[in-house]
C-alpha positions as a Markdown table, in Angstrom:
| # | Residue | x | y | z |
|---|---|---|---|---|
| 1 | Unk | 107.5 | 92.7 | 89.6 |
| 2 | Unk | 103.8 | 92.5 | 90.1 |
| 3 | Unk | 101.0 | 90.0 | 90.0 |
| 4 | Unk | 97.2 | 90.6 | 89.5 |
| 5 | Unk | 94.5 | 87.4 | 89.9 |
| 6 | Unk | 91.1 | 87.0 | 89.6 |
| 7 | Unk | 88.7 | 83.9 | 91.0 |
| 8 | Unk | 85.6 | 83.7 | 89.4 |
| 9 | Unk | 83.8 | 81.1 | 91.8 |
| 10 | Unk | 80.5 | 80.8 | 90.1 |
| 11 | Unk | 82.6 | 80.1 | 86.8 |
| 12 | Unk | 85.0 | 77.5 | 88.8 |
| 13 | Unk | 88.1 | 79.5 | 87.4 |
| 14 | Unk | 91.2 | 80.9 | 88.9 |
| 15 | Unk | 93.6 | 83.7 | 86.4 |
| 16 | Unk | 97.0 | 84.6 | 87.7 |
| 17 | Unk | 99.2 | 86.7 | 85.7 |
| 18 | Unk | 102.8 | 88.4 | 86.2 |
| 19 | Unk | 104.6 | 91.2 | 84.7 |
| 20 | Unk | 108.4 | 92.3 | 85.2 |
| 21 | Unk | 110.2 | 95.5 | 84.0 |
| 22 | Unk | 112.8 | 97.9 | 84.8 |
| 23 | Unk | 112.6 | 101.9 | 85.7 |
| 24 | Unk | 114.6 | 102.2 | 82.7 |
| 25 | Unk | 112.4 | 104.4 | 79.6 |
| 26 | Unk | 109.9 | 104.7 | 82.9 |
| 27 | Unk | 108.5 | 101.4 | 82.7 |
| 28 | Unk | 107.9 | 101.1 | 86.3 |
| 29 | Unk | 108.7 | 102.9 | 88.9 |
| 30 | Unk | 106.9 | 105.2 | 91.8 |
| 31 | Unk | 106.4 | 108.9 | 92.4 |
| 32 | Unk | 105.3 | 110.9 | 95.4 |
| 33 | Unk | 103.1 | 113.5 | 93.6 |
| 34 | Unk | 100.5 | 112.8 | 92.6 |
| 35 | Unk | 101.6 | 109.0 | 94.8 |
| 36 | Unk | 101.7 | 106.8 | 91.4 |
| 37 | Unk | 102.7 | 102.9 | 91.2 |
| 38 | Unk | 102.9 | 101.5 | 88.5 |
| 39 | Unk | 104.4 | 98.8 | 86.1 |
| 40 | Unk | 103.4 | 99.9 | 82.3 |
| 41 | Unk | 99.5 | 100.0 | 82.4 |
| 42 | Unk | 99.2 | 98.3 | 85.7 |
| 43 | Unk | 99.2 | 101.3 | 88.0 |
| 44 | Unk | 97.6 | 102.4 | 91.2 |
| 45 | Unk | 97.2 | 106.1 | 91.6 |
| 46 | Unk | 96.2 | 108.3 | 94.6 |
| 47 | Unk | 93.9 | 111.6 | 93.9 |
| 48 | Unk | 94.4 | 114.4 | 96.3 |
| 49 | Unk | 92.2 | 115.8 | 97.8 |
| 50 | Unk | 89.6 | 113.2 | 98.3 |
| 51 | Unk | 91.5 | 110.2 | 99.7 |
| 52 | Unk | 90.4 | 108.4 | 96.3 |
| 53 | Unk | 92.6 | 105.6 | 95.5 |
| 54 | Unk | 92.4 | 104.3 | 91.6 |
| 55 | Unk | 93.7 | 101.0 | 90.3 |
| 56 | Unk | 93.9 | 99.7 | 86.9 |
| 57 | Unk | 94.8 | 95.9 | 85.9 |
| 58 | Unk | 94.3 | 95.7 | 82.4 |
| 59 | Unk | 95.3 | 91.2 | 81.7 |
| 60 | Unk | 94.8 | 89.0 | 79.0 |
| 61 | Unk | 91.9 | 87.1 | 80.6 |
| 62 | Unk | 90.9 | 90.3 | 82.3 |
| 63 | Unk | 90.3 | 94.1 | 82.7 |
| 64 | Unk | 90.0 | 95.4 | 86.3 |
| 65 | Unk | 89.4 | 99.5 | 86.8 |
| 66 | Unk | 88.4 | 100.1 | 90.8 |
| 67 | Unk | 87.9 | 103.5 | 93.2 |
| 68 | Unk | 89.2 | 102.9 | 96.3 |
| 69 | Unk | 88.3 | 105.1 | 99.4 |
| 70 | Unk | 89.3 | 104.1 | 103.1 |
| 71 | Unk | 86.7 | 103.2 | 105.4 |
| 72 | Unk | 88.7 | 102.0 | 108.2 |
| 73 | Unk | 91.9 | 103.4 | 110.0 |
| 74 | Unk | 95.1 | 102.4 | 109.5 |
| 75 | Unk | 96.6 | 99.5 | 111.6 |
| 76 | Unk | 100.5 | 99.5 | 112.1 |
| 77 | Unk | 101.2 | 95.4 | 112.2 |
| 78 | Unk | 103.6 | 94.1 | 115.0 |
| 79 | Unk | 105.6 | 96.6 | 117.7 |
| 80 | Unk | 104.5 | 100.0 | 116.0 |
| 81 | Unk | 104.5 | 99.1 | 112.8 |
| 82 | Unk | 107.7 | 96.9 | 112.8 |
| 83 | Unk | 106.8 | 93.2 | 112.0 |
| 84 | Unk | 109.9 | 90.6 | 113.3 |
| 85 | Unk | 109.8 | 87.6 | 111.7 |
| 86 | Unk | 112.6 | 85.5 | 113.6 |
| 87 | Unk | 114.8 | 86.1 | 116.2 |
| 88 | Unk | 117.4 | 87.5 | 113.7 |
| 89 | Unk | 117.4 | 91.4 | 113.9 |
| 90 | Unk | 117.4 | 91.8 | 110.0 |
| 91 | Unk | 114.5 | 89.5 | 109.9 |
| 92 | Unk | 111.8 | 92.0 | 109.7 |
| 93 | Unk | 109.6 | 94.7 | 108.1 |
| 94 | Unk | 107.9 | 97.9 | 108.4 |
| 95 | Unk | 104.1 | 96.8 | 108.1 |
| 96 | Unk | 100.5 | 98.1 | 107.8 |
| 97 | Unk | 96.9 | 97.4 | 107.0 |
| 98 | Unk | 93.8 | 99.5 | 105.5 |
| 99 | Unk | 91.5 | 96.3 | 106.7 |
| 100 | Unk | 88.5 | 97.9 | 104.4 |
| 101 | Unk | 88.1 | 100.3 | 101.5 |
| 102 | Unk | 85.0 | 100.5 | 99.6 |
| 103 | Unk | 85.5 | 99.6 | 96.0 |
| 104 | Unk | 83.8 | 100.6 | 92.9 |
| 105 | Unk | 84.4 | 100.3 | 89.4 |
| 106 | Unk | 83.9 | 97.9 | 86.2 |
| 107 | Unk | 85.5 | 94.7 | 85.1 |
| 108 | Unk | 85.8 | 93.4 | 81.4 |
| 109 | Unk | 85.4 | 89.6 | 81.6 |
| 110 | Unk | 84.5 | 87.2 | 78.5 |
| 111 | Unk | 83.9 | 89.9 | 76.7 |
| 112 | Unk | 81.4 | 91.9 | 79.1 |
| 113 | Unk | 81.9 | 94.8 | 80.9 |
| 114 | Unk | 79.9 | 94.4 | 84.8 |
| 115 | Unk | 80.1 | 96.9 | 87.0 |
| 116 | Unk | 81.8 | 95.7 | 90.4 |
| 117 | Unk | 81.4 | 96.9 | 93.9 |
| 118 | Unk | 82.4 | 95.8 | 97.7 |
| 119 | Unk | 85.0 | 95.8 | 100.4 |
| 120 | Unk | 88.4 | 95.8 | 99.9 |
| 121 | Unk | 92.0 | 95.4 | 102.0 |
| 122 | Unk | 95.2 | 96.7 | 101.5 |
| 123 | Unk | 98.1 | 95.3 | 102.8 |
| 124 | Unk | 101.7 | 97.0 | 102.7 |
| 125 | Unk | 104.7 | 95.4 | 104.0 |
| 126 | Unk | 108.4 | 96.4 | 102.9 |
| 127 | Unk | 111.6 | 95.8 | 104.3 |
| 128 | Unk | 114.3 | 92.2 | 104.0 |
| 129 | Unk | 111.7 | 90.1 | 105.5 |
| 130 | Unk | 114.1 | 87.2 | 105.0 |
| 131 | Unk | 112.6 | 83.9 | 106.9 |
| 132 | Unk | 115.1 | 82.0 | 109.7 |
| 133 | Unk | 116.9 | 79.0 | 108.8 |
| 134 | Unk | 114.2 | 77.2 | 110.4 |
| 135 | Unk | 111.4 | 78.5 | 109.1 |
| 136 | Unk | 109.9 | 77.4 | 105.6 |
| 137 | Unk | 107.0 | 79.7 | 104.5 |
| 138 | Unk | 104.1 | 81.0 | 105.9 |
| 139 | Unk | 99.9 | 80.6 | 106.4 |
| 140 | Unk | 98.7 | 84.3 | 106.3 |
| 141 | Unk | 94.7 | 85.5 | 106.5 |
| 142 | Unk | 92.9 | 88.6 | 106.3 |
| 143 | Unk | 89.4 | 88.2 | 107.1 |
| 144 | Unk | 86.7 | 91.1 | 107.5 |
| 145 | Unk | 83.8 | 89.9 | 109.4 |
| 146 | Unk | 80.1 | 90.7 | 109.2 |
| 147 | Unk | 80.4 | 92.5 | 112.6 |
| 148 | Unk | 82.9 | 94.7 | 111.7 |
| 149 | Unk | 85.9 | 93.3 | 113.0 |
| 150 | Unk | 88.5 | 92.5 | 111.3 |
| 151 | Unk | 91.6 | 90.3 | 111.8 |
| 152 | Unk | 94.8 | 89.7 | 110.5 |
| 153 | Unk | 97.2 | 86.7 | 111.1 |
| 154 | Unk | 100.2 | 85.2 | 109.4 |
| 155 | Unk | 101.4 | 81.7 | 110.9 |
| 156 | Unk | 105.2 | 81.1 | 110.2 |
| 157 | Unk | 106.1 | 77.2 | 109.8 |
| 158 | Unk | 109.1 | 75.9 | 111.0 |
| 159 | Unk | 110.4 | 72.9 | 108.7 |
| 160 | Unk | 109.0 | 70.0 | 111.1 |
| 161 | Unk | 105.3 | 71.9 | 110.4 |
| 162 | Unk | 104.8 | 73.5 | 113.4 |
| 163 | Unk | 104.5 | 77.5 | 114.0 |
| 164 | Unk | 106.8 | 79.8 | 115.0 |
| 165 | Unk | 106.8 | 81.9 | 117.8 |
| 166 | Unk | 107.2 | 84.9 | 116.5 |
| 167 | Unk | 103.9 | 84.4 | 114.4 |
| 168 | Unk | 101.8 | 87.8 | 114.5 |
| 169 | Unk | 98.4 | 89.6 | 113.9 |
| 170 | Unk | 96.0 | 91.8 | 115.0 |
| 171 | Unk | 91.8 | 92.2 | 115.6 |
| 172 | Unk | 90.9 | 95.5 | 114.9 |
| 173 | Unk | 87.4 | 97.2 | 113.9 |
| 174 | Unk | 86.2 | 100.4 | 112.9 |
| 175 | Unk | 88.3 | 102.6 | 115.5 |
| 176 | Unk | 91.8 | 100.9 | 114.9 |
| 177 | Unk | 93.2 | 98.4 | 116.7 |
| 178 | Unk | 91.5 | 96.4 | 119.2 |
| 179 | Unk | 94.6 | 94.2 | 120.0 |
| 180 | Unk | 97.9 | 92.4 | 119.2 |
| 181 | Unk | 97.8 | 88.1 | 118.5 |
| 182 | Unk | 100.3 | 86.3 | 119.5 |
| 183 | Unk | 100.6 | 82.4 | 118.8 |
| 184 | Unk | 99.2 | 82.1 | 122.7 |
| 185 | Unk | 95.6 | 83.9 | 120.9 |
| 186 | Unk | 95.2 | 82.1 | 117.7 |
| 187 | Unk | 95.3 | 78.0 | 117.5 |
| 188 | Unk | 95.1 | 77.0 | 113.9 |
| 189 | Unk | 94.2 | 73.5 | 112.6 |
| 190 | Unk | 94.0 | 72.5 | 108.8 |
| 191 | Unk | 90.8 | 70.7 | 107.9 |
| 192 | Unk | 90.9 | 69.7 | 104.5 |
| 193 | Unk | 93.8 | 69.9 | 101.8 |
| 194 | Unk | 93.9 | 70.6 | 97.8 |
| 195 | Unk | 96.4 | 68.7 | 96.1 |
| 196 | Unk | 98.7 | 70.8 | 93.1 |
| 197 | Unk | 101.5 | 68.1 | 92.0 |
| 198 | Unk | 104.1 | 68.3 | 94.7 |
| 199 | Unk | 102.2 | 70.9 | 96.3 |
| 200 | Unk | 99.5 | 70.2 | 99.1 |
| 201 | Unk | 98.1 | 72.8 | 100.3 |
| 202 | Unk | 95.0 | 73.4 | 103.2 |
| 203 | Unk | 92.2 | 74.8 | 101.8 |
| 204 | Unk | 90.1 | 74.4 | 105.0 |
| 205 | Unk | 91.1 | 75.4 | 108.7 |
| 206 | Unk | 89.6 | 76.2 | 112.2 |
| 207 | Unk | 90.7 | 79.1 | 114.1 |
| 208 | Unk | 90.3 | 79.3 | 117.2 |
| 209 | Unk | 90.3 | 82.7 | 118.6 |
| 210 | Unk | 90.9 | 83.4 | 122.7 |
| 211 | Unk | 88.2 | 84.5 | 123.8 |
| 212 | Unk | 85.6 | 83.3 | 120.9 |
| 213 | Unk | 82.6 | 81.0 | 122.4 |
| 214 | Unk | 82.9 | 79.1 | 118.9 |
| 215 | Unk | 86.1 | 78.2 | 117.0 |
| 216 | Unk | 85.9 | 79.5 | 113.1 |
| 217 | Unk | 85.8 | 77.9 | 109.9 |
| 218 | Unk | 87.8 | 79.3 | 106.8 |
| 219 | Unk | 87.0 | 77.7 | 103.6 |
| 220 | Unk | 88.3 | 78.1 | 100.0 |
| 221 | Unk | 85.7 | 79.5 | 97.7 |
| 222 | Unk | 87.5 | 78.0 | 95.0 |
| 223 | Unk | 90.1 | 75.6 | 96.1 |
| 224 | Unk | 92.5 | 75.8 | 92.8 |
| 225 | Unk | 93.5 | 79.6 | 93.4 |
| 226 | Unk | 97.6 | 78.6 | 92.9 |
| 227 | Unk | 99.5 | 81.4 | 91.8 |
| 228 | Unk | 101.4 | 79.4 | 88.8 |
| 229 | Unk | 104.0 | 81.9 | 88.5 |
| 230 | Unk | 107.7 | 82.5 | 88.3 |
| 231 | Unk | 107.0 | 82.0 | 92.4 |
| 232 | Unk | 104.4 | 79.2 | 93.0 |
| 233 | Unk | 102.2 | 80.1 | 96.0 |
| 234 | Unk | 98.5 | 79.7 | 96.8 |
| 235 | Unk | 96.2 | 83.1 | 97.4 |
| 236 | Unk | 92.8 | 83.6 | 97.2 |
| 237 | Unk | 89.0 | 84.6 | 97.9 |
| 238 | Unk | 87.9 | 82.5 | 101.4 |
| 239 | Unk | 84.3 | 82.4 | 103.6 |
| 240 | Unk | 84.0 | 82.5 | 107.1 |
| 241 | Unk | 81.9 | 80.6 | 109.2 |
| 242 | Unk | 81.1 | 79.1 | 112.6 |
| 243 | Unk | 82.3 | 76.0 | 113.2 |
| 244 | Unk | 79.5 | 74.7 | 115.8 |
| 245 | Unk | 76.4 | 76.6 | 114.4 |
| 246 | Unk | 77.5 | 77.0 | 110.7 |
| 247 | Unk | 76.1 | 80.8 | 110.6 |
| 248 | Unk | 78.4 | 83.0 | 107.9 |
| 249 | Unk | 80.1 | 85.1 | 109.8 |
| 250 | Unk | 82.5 | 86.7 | 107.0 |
| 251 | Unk | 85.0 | 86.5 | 104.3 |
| 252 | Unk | 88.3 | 87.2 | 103.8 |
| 253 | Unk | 91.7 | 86.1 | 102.0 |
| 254 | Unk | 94.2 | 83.3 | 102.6 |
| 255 | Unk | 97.8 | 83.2 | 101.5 |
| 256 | Unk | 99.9 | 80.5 | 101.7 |
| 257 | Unk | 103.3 | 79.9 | 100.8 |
| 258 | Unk | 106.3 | 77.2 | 101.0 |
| 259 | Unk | 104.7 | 74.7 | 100.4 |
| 260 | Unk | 106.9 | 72.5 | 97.8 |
């Protein structure tokens, strides 16, 4: 399964798409050499040497064909790498972060083909990841801000709303990791909410970050970005700011999810 978006905030408009398929006739599947993902013509390919990461995202609203080369270390998420996401042993995953790559590459919108550039993330997580019987989805951001730090954070709710403790992230910059976050580092407080049906979700929050003179402010560039999927979840394109002075101090990406 795979999903591939696209938030055109100038144009007010949010696509979401989805595609399924089997390994079977080699629909989908993986392979180590050259390192190839891909599901039919949605793929992402690495080129050796080089380092050069290429993704292609052809949709029916849109047509997305990017370079990708790492400008930042890698960062292993949680203890080494392992992420635990309750107190359950199984509840885990094997987790890490490229926090920037530069991007390059063209995308075919309405019918025009503009070239695209800037800073992008990847994020790769496997393992059963299953939440607690307690715990009913989760606030997760990735923000890369203007003085090269970066920070990573995903808040696990508990079904009375509050977070869990075993909530997790990380700042890191330019040389790796700068530090673990606990729950006890980062206080976060929704500001403002976006309402889909039965769904509410917070488009607005503060983050408060030990050891910050200012608390943050992360808004939704667009505030419908609901994935309206086989799996309903809100993801999307976010701005940084802060809070007392309002100077733009990054941008970034919220997920949020569980929110029925």
């Amino acid at each position: 399964m795979a999903h591939a978006a696209l938030s055109d905030v100038a144009g007010r408009d949010h696509q979401a798409y989805e595609r399924f398929a089997r390994q079977a006739l080699g629909l989908a599947g993986a392979q180590q050499a050259p390192l190839t993902v891909w599901l039919e013509d949605w793929q992402l390919q690495l080129d050796e040497p080089g380092d050069v990461w290429r993704l292609q995202l052809p949709t029916p609203g849109f047509d997305l064909r990017l370079e990708l080369v790492p400008a930042s270390p890698v960062v292993l998420q949680g203890d080494q790498g392992l992420s635990q996401k309750s107190a359950e042993p199984g509840n885990a995953s094997y987790y890490y972060s490229v926090p920037r790559l530069q991007a390059s590459g063209h995308l075919q919108l309405h019918g025009a083909t503009l070239p695209v550039q800037g800073t992008a993330w990847l994020d790769r997580e496997w393992g059963t990841s299953a939440l607690g019987p307690d715990q009913t989805g989760w606030d997760w951001f990735s923000l890369q801000l203007a003085d090269g730090r970066n920070l990573m954070y995903y808040q696990l709710r508990r079904s009375d709303g509050s977070g869990d403790p075993h909530s997790s992230g990380s700042l890191s910059d330019s040389t790796g990791l700068q530090r673990r976050l606990t729950p006890a580092d980062v206080e976060l407080t929704p500001l403002a909410y976006w309402n889909a049906g039965k769904r509410r979700y917070p488009v607005e929050w503060r983050v408060q970050l030990q050891g910050e003179a200012h608390p943050w402010r992360v808004r939704a560039l667009l505030e419908d970005q609901e994935m309206r999927l086989s799996v309903r979840y809100w993801e999307g394109a976010v701005e940084v700011s802060d809070e007392l002075n309002g100077d733009r101090l990054g941008r970034g990406y919220l997920e949020m999810a569980g929110y029925e």
